[in-house]
C-alpha positions in Angstrom: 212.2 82.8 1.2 209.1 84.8 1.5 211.5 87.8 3.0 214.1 87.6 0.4 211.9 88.0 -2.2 210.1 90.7 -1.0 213.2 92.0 -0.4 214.6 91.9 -3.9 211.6 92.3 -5.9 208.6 95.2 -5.8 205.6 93.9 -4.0 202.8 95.9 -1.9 202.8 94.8 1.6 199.3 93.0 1.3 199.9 90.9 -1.5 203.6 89.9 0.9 201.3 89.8 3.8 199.2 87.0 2.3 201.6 85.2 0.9 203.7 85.0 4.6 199.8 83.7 6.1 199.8 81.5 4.0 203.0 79.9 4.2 203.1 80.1 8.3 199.6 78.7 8.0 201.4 75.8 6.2 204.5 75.5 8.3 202.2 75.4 11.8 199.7 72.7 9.8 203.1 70.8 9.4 204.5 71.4 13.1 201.1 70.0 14.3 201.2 66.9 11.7 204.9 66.5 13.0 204.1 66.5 16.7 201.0 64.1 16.0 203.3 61.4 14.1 206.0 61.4 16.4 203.5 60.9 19.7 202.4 58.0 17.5 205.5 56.7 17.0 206.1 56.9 20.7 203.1 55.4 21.6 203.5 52.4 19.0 207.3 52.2 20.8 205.8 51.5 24.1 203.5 49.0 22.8 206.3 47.2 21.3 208.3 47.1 24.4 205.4 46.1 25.9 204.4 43.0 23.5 207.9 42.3 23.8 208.1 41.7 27.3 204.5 39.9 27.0 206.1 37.2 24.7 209.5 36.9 26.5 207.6 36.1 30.4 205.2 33.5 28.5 208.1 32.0 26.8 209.9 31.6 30.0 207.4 30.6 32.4 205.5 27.0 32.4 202.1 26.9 30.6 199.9 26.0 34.0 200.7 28.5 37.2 201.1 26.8 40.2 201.3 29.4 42.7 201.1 33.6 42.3 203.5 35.3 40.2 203.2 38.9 40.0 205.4 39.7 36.6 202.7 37.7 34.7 199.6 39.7 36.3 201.5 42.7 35.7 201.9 42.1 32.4 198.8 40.3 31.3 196.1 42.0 33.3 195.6 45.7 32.0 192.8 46.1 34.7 190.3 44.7 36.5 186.6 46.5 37.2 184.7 45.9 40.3 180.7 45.6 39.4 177.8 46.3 41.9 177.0 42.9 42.1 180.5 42.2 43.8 181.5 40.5 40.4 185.0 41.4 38.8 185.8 41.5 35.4 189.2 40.9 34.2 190.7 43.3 31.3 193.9 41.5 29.6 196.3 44.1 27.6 195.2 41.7 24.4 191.5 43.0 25.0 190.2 39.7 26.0 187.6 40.0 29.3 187.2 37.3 31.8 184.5 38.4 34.2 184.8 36.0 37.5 181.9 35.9 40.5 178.1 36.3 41.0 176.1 36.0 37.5 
């Protein structure tokens, strides 16, 4: 746009100069607001996918676990943090915290 113009009507070359800033100042803001939104749309994606499978293994496994089963630690336990004092405390991807051993 900003070349067409210039190109059809009389302008000096600083008053087109600022003009082209400004709008590729604009456009860049946009890329960067574009790039932002879609890495949050991703992000939100793989939290869905991951709530999704959350709900699904509780809904087909029994309440009460009566031996190991890795697909439910996987997807329950985001991580677990070894203290000093040889305790461990439990991070679950809802953000509770269980913290197990010495006190």
């Amino acid at each position: 746009m900003a070349v067409k113009e210039n190109a059809t009507s009389a302008q000096s070359r600083e008053v087109y100069l600022k003009k082209y800033e400004s709008l590729k100042n604009r456009y860049l803001s946009k890329v960067d607001e574009l790039e932002r939104l879609e890495a949050e749309r991703t992000r939100c994606q793989q939290q869905d996918k991951t709530m999704s499978l959350f709900i699904r293994t509780l809904k087909t496994n029994p309440q009460a676990l009566d031996n190991w089963d890795v697909t439910i630690w996987t997807v329950m336990v985001e991580k677990g943090v070894v203290h000093k004092d040889k305790s461990i405390t439990f991070v679950f991807n809802n953000g509770a915290e269980i913290k197990v051993g010495a006190e």
